[in-house]
C-alpha positions as a printed Julia matrix, in Angstrom:
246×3 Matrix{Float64}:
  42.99  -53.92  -40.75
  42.01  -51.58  -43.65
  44.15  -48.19  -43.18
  40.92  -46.6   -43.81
  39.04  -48.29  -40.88
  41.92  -47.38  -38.52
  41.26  -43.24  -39.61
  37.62  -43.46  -38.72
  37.86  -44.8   -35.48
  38.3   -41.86  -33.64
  37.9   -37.35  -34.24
  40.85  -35.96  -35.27
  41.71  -32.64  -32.85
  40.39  -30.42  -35.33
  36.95  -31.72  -34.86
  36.86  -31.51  -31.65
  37.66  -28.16  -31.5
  35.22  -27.77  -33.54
  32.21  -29.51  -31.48
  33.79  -27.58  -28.13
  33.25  -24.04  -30.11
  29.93  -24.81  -30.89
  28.99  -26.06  -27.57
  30.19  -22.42  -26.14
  28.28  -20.87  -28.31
  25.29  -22.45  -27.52
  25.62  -22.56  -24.03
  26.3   -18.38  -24.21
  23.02  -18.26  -26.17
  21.18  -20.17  -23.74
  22.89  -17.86  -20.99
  21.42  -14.79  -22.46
  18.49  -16.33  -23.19
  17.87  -16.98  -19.09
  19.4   -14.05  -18.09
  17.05  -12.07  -20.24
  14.28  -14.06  -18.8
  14.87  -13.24  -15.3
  16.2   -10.04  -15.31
  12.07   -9.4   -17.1
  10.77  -11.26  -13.74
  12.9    -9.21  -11.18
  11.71   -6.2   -12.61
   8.25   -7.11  -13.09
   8.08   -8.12   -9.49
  10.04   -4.83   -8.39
   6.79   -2.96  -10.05
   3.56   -5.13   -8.97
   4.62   -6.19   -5.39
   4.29   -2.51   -4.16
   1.72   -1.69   -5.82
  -0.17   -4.83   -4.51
   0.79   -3.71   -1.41
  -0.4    -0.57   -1.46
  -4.02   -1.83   -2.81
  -3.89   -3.94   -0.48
  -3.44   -1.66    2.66
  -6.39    0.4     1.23
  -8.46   -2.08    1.24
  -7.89   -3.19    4.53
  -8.22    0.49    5.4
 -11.25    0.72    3.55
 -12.66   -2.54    5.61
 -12.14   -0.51    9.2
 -13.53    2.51    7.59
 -17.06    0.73    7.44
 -17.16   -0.69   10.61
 -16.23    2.84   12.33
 -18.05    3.9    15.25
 -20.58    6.74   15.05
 -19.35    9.57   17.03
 -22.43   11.06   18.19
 -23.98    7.76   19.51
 -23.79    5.68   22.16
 -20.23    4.43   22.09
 -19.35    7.8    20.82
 -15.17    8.0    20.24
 -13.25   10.72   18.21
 -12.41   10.43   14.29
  -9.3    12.6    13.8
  -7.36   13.07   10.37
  -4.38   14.58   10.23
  -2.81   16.57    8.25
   1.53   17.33    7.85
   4.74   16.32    5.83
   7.82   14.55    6.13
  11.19   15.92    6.17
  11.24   16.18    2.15
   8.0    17.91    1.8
   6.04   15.14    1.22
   2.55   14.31    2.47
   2.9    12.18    5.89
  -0.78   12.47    7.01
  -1.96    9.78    9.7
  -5.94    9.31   11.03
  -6.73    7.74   13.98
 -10.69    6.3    14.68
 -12.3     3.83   16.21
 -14.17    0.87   14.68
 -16.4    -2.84   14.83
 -14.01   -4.25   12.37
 -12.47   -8.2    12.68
  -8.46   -8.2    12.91
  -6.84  -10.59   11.6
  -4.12  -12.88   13.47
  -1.51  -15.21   13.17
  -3.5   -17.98   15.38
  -7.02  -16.88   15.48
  -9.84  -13.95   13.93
 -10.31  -11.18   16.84
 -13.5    -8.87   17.05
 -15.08   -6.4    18.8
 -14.31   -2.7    19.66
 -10.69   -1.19   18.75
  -8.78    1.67   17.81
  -7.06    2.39   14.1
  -4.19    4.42   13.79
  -2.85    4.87   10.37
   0.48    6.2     9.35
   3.69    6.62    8.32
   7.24    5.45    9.64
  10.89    5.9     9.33
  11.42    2.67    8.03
  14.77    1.56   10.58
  16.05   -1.55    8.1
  19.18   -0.86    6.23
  18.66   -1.68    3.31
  15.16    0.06    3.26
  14.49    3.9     1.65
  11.97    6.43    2.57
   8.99    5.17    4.64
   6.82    2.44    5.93
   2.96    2.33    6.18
   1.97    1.28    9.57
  -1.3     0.12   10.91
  -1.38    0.35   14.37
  -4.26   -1.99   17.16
  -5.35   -0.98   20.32
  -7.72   -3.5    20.99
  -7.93   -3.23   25.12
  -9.77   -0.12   25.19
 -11.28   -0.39   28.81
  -7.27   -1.4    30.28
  -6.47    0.53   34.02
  -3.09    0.96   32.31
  -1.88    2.25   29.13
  -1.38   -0.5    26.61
   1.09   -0.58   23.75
  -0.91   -1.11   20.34
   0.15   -3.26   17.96
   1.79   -2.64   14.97
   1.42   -3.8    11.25
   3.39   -2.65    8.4
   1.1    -2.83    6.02
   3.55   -1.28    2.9
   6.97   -0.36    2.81
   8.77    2.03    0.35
   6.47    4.52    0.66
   7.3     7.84   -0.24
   4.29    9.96    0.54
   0.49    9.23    2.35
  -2.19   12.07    1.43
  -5.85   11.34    2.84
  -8.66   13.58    2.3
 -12.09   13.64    4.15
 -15.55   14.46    2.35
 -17.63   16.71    4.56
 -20.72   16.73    1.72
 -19.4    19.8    -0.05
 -15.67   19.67   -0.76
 -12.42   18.05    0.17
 -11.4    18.96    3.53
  -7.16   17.66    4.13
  -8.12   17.27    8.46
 -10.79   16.18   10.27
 -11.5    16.77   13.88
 -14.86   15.21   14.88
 -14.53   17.17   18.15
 -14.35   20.35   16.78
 -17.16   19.31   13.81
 -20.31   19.18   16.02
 -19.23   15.41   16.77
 -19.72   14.02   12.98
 -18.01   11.65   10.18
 -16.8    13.02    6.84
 -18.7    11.52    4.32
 -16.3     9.85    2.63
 -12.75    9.4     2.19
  -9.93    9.7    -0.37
  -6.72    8.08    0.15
  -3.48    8.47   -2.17
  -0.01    6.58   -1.53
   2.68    6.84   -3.45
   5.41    4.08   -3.37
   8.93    3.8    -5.05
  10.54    0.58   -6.68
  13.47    0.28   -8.38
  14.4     0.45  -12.1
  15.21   -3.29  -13.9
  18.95   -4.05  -12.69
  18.18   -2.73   -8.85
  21.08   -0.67   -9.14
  21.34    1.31   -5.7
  22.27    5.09   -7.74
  19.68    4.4   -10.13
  16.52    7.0    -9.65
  13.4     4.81   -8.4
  10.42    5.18  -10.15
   7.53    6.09   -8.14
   3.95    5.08   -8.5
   0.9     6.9    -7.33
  -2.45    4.96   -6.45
  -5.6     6.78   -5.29
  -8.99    5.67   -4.28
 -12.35    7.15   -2.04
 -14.96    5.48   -1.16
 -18.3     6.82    1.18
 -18.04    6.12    4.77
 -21.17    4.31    6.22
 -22.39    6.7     8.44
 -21.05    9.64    7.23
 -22.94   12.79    7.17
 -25.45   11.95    9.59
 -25.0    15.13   11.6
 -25.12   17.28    8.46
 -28.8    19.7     8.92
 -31.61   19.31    6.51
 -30.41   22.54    4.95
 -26.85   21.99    4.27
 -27.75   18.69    2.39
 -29.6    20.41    0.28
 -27.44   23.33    0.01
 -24.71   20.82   -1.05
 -27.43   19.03   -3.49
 -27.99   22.69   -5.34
 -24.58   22.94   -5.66
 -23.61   19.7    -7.36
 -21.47   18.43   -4.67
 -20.74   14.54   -5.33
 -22.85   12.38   -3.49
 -21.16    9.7    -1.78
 -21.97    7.22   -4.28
 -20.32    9.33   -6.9
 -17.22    9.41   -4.84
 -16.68    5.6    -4.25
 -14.27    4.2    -6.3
């Protein structure tokens, strides 16, 4: 056999070396490349999932809002809004009323007459920060006994709850239907502000915080406002409550 055909029959170790160097860098590249890639996703999902939480409770919020019972009729029942802060200053308000609205359930659609309570929680997992929005059921209203609502945490990571209650001439931060001649704000403004962490989710990095805020007219609203204070509130250039829905 030809010397030269015995030479070509294999790479010398030089080559190889070669080919392995090349294959590390590549690989490295394509490492970066990936890493790059989700490191983006993580922190894009770290900023929309609580924010589409958030919309998401105040829409369902929103939904319970329309359905709410009158006070001053028939069924009459109590619409109270409270106002107060959490240990760090922050708004913690909660409102409690009673509505028509459908709940949803694991197994089945449930309607008819129940209580809302909405507010915030010490969130008790350990690996959670500041608080949790819960939306709390009481759907046995007529029950001989007291019965435990139930609970849905509609949002978690929340670091502060303001709602505000439109009584046809300015932002009021309570609301005490008893005390109010036995009537419904107009309409409502809710504002939650929630907290996700920076790209890396590196526990002594700052969270950023994010702050959404919408109001919409409640249904039957208004209704024991007098002739006069309507249009006293008209004169003035209060918002109607179709200015005030977002």
């Amino acid at each position: 056999m030809p010397k030269h055909a015995r030479q070509s029959a294999g790479f010398t170790l030089l080559e190889l070396l070669v080919a392995m160097s090349l294959m590390v860098v590549v690989a490295a590249s394509l490492y970066t490349a990936l890493h790059t890639g989700f490191t983006a996703r993580r922190s894009a999902l770290a900023a929309v999932e609580p924010t589409s939480q958030a919309l998401n409770a105040i829409e369902l919020l929103k939904q319970d809002v329309i359905g709410v019972i009158p006070v001053d009729g028939a069924l009459a029942e109590s619409f109270i809004g409270t106002s107060s802060r959490n240990g760090e200053g922050k708004d913690a308000d909660s409102v409690a009323f009673y509505t028509t609205q459908v709940y949803g359930d694991e197994d089945e659609l449930v309607g008819g007459v129940g209580k809302i309570e909405l507010e915030l929680q010490e969130d008790t997992d350990e690996d959670r920060e500041n608080y949790r929005l819960v939306r709390k059921i009481t759907r046995n209203l007529l029950s001989p006994r007291d019965v435990d609502p139930e609970e849905q945490v509609l949002c978690r990571n929340v670091t502060s709850l303001n709602l505000r209650y439109f009584d046809g001439d300015s932002w009021l931060d309570t609301w005490d239907s008893t005390a109010d001649a036995n009537s419904l704000p107009v309409a409502m403004e809710v504002e939650i502000q929630v907290a996700y962490q920076v790209a890396g989710g590196v526990k002594t990095q700052k969270n950023q915080t994010r702050r959404l805020m919408q109001s919409f007219a409640i249904p039957c609203g208004g209704e024991a406002l007098t002739d006069t204070e309507s249009e006293t509130a008209t004169t003035t250039g209060a918002q109607s409550p179709g200015q005030v829905g977002g």
